[in-house]
VMD Tcl script that builds the backbone (N, CA, C; Angstrom):
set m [mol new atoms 360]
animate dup $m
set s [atomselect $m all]
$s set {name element resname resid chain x y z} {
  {N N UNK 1 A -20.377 8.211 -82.098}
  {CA C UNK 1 A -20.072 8.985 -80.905}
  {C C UNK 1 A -18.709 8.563 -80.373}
  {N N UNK 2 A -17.997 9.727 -79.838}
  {CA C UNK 2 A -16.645 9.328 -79.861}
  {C C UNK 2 A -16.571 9.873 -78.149}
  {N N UNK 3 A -16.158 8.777 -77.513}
  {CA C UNK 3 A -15.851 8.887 -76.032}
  {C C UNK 3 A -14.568 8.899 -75.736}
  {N N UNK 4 A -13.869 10.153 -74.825}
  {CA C UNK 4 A -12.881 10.408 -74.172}
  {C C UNK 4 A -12.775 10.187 -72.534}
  {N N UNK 5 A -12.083 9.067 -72.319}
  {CA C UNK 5 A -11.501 9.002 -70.700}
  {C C UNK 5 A -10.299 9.819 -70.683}
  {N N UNK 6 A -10.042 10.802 -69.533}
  {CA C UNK 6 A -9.383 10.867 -68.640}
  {C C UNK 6 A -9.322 10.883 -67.112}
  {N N UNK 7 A -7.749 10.624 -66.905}
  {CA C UNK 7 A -8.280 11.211 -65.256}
  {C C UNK 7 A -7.314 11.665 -64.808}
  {N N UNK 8 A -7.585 12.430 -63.852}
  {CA C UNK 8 A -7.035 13.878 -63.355}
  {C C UNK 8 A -7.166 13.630 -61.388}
  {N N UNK 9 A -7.572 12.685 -61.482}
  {CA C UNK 9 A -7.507 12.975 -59.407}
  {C C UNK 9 A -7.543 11.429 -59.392}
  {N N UNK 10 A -7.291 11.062 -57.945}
  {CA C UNK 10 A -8.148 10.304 -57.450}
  {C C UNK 10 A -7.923 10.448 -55.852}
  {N N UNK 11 A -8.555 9.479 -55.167}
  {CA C UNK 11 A -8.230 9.529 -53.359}
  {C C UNK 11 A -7.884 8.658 -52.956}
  {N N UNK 12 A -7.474 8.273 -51.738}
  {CA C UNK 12 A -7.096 7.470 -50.627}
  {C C UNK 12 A -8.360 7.662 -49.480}
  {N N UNK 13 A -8.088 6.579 -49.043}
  {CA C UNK 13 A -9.006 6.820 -47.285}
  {C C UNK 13 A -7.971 6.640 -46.458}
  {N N UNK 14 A -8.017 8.101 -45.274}
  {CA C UNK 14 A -7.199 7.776 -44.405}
  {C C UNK 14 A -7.735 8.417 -43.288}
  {N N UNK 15 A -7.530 7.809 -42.022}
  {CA C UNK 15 A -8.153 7.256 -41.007}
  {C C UNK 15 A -7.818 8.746 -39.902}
  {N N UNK 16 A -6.445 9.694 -40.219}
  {CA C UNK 16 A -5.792 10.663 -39.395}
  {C C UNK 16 A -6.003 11.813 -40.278}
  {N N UNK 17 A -6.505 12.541 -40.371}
  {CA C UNK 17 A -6.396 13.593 -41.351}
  {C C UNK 17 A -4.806 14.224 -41.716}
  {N N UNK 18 A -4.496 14.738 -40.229}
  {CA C UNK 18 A -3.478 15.571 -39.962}
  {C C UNK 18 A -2.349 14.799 -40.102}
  {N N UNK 19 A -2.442 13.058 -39.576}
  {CA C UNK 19 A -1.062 12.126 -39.800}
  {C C UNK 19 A -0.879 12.124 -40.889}
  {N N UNK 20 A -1.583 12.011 -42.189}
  {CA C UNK 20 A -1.559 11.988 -43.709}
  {C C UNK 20 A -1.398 12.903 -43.679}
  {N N UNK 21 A -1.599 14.085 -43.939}
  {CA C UNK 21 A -0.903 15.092 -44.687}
  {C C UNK 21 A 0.272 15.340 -44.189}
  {N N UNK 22 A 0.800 15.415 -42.914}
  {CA C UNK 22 A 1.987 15.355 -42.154}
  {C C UNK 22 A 2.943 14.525 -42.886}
  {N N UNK 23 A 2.066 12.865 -43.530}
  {CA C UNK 23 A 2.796 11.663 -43.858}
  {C C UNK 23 A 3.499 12.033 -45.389}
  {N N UNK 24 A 2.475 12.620 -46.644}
  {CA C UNK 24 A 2.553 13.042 -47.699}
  {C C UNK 24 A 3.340 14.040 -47.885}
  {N N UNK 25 A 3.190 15.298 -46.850}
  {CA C UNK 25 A 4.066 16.535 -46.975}
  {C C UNK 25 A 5.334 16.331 -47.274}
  {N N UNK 26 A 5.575 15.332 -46.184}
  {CA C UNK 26 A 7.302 14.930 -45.960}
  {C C UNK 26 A 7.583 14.000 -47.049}
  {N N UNK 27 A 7.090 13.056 -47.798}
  {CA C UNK 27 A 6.971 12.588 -48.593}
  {C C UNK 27 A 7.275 12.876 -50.204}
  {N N UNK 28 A 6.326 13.809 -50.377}
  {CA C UNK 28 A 6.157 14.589 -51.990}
  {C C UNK 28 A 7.258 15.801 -51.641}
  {N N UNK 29 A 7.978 16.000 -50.100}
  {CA C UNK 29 A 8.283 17.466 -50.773}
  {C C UNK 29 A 7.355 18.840 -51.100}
  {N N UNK 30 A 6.542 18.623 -50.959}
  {CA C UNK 30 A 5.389 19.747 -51.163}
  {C C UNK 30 A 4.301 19.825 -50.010}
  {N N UNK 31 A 3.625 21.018 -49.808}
  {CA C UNK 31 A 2.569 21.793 -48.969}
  {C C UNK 31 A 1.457 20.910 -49.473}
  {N N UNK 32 A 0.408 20.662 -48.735}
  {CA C UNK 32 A -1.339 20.345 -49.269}
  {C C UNK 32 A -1.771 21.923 -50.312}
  {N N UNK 33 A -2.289 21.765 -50.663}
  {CA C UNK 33 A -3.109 22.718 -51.585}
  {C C UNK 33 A -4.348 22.816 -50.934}
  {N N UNK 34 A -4.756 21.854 -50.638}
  {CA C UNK 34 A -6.632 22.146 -50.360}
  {C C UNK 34 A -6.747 21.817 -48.596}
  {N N UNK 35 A -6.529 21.968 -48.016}
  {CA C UNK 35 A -6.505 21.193 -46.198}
  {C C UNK 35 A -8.059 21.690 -45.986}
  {N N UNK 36 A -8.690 20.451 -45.642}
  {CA C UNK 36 A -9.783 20.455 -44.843}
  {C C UNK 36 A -9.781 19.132 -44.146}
  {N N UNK 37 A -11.097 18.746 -42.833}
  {CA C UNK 37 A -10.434 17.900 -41.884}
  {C C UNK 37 A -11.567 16.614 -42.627}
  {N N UNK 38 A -12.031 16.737 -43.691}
  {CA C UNK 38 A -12.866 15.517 -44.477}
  {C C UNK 38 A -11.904 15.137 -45.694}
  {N N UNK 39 A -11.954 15.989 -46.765}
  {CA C UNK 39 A -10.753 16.139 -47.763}
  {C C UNK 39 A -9.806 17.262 -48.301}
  {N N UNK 40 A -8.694 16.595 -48.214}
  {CA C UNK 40 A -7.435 17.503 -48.351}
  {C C UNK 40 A -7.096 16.840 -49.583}
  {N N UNK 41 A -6.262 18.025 -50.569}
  {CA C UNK 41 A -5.627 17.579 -52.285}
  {C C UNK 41 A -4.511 17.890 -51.720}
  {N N UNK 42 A -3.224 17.420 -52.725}
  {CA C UNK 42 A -2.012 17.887 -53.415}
  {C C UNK 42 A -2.507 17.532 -54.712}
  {N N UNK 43 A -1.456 18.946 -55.207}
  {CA C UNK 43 A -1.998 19.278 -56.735}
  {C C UNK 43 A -0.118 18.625 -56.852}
  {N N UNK 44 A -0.117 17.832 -57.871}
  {CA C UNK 44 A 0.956 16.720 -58.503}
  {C C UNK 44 A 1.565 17.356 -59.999}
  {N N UNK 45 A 1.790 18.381 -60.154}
  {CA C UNK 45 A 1.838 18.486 -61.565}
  {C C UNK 45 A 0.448 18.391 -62.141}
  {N N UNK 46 A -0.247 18.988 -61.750}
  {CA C UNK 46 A -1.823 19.089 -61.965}
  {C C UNK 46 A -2.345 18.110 -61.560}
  {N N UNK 47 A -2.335 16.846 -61.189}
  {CA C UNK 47 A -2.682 15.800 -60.872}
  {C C UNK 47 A -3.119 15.756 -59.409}
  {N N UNK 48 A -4.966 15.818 -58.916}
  {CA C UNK 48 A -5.427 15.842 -57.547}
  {C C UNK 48 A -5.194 14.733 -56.810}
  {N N UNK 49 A -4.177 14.842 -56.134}
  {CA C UNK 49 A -4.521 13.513 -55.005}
  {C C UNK 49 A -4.798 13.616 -53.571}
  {N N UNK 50 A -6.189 13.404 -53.767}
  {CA C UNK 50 A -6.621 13.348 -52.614}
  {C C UNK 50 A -6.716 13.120 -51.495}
  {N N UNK 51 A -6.866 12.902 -49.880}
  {CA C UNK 51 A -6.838 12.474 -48.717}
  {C C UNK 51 A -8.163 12.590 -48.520}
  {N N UNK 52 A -9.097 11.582 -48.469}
  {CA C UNK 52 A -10.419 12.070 -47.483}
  {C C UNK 52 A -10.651 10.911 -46.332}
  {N N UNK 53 A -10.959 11.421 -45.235}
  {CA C UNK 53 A -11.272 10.902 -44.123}
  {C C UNK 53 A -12.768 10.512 -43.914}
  {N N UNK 54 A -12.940 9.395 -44.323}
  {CA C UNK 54 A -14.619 8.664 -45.284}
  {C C UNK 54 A -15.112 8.211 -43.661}
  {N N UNK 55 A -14.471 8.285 -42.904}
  {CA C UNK 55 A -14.981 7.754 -41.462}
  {C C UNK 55 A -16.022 8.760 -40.674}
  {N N UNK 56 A -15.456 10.256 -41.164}
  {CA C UNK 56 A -15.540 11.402 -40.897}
  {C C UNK 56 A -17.456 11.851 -41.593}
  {N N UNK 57 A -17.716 11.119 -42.249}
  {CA C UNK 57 A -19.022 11.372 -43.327}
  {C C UNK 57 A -19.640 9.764 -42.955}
  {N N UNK 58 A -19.066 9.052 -42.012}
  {CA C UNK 58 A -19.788 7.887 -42.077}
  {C C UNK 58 A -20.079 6.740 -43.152}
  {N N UNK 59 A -18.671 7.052 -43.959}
  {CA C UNK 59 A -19.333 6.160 -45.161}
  {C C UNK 59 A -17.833 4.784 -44.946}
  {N N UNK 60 A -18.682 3.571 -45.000}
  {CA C UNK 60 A -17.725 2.594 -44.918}
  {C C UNK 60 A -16.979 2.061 -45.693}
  {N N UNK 61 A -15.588 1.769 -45.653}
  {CA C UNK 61 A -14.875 1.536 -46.145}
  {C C UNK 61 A -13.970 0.304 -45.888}
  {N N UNK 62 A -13.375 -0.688 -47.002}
  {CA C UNK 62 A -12.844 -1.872 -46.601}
  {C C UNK 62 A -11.382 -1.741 -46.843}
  {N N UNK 63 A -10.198 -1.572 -46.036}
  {CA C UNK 63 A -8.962 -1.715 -46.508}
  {C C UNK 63 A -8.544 -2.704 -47.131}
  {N N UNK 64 A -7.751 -2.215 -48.261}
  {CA C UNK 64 A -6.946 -3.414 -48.735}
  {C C UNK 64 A -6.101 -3.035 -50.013}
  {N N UNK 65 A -6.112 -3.714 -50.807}
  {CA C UNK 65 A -5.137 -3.622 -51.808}
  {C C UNK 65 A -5.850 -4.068 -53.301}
  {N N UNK 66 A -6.710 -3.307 -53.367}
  {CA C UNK 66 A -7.416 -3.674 -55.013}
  {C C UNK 66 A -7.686 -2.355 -55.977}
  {N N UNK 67 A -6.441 -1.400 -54.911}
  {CA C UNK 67 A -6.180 -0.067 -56.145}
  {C C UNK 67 A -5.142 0.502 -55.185}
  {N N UNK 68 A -4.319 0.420 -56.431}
  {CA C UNK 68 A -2.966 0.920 -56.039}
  {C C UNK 68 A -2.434 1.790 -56.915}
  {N N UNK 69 A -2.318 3.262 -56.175}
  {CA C UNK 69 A -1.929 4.426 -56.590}
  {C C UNK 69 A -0.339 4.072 -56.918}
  {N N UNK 70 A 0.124 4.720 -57.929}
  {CA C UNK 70 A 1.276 4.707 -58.421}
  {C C UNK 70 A 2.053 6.034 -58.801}
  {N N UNK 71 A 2.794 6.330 -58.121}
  {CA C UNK 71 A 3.736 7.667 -58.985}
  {C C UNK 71 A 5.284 7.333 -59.384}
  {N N UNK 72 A 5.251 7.972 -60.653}
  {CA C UNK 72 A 6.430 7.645 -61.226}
  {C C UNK 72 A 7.604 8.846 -60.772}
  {N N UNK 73 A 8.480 8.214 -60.283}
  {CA C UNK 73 A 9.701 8.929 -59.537}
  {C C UNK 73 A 10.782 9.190 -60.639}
  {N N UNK 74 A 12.042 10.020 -60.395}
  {CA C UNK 74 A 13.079 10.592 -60.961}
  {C C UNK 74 A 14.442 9.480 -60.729}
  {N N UNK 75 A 14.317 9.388 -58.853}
  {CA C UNK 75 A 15.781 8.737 -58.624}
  {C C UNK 75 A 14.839 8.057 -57.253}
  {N N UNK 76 A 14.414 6.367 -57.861}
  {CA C UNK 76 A 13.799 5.921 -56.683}
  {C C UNK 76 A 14.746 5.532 -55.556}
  {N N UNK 77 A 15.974 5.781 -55.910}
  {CA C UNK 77 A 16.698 4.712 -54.371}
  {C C UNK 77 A 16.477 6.166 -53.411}
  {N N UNK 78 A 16.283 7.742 -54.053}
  {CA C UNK 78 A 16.741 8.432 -52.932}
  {C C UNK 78 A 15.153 8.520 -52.340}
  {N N UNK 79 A 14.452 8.333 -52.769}
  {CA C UNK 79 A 12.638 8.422 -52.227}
  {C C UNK 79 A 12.453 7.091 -51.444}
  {N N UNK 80 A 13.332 6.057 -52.097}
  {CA C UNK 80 A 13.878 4.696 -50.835}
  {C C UNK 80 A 14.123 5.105 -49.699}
  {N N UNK 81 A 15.415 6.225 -49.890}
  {CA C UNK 81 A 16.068 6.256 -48.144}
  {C C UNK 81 A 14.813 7.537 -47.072}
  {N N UNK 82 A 14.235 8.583 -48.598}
  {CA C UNK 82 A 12.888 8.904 -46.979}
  {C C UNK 82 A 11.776 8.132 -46.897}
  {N N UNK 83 A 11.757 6.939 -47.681}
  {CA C UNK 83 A 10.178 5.799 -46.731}
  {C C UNK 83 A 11.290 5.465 -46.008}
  {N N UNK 84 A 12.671 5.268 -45.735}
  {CA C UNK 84 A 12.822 4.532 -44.719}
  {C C UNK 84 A 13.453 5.455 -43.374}
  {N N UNK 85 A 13.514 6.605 -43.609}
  {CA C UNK 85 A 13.090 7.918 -42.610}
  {C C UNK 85 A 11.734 8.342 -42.192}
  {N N UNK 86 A 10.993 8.010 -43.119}
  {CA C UNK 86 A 9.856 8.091 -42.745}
  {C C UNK 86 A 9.216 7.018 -42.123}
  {N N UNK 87 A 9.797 5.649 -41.641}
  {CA C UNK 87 A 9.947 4.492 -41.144}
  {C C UNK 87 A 8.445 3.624 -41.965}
  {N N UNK 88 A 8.664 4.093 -43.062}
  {CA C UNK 88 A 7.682 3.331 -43.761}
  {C C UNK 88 A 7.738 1.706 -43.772}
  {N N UNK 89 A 6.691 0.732 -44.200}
  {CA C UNK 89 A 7.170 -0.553 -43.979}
  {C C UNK 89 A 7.200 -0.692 -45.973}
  {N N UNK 90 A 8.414 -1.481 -46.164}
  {CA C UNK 90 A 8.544 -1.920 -47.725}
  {C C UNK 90 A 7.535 -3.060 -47.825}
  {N N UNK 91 A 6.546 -3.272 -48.526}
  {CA C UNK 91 A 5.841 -4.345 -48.727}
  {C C UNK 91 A 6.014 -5.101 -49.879}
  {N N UNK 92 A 6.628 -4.453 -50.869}
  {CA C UNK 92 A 6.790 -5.100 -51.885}
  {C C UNK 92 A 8.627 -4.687 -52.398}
  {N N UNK 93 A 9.573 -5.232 -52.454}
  {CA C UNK 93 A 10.922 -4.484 -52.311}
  {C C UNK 93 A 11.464 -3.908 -53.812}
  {N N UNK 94 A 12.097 -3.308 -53.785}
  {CA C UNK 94 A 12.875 -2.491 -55.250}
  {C C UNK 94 A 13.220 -3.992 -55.896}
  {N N UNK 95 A 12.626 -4.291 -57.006}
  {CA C UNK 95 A 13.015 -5.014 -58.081}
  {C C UNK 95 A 12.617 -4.667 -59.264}
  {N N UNK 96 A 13.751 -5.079 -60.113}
  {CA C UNK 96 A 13.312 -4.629 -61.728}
  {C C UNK 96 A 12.437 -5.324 -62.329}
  {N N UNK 97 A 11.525 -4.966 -62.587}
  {CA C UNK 97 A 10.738 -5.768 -63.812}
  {C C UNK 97 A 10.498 -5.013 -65.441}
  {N N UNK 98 A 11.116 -5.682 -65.821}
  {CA C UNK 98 A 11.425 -4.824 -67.600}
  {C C UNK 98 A 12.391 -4.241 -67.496}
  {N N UNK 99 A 11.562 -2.568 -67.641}
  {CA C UNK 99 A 12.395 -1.841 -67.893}
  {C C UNK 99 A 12.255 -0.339 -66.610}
  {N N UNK 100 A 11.568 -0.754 -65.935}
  {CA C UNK 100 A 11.275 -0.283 -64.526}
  {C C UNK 100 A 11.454 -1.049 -63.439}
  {N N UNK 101 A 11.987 0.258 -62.143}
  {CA C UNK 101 A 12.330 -0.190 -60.760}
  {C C UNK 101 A 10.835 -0.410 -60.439}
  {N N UNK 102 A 10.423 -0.935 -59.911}
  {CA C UNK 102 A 9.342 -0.900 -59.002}
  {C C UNK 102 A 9.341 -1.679 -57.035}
  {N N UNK 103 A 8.544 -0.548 -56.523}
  {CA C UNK 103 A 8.705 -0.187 -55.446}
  {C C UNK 103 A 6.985 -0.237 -54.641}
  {N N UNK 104 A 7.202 -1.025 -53.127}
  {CA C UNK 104 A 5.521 -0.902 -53.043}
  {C C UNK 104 A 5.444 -0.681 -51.386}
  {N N UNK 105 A 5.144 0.529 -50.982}
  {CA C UNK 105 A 5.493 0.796 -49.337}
  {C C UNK 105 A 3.953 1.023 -48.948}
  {N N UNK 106 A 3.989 1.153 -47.673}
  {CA C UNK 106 A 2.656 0.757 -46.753}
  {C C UNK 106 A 2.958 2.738 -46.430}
  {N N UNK 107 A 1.502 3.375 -46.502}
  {CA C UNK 107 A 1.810 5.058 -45.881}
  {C C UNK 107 A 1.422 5.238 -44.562}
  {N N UNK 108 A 1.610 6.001 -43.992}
  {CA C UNK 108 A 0.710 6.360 -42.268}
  {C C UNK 108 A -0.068 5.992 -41.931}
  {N N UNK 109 A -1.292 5.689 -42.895}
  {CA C UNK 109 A -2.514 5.224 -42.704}
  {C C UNK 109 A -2.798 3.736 -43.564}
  {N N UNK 110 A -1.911 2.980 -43.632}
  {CA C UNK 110 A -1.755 1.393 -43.998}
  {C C UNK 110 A -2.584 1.295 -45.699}
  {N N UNK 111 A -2.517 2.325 -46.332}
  {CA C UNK 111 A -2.480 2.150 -47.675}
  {C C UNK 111 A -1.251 1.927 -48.469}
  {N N UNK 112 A -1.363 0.778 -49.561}
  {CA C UNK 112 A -0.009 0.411 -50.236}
  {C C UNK 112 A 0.045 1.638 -51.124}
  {N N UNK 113 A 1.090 2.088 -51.868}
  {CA C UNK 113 A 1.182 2.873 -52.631}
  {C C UNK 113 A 2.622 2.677 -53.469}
  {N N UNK 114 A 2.579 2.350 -54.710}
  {CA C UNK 114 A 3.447 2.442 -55.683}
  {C C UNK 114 A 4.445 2.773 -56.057}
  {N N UNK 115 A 5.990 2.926 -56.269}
  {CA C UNK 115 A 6.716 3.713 -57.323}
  {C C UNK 115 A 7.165 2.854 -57.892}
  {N N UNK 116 A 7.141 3.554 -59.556}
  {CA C UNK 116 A 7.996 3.028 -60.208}
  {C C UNK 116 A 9.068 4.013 -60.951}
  {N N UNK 117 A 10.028 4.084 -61.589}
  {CA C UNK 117 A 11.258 4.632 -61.799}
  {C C UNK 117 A 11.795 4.165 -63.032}
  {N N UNK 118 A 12.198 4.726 -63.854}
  {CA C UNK 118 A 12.739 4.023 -65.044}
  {C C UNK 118 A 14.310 3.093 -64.846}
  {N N UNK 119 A 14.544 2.135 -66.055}
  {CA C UNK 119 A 15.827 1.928 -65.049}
  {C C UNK 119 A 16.726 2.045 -66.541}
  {N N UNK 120 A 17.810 3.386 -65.988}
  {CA C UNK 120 A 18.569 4.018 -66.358}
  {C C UNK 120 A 19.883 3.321 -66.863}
}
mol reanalyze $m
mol bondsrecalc $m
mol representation Tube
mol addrep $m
């Protein structure tokens, strides 16, 4: 028997419905696809990423940092200067490791989130 993983979505918990998508919009450059006030998608190049508000359904949740979403960027210094329009906090700063920039900012709702960037 031959087993295939993929994956195609995943979510965040965030605490504002409307501050996250507000936070992401400006962010990705792109509209929500799915807006509801439990869970909202952006579709990524087919890729679901989710927003759900888990507070909202009563289900508990522990912040922290033991999954960290990652998207791979084009030109990270210019997605640098809107987290820092978007007065994001840098938690982890632009350094190379290998053969990638990598990048680690705190979003609206105090989830870390990833970029990395090739380095050109």
């Amino acid at each position: 028997m031959n087993m295939e993983f993929r994956i195609s979505s995943l979510y965040i918990c965030v605490k504002d419905m409307e501050r996250a998508i507000n936070f992401y919009e400006r962010l990705l450059n792109k509209t929500v696809t799915e807006h509801d006030d439990i869970y909202s998608v952006f579709n990524i190049n087919g890729f679901r990423f989710g927003l759900f508000a888990n507070e909202k359904v009563n289900e508990r949740h522990i912040y922290g940092d033991n999954c960290l979403p990652s998207f791979d960027v084009d030109n990270i210094k210019l997605v640098q200067e809107r987290l820092l329009s978007l007065n994001c906090t840098i938690v982890f700063p632009l350094t190379k490791i290998k053969n990638n920039w990598i990048l680690e900012f705190a979003d609206s709702e105090g989830n870390h989130i990833e970029l990395t960037s090739p380095v050109k």
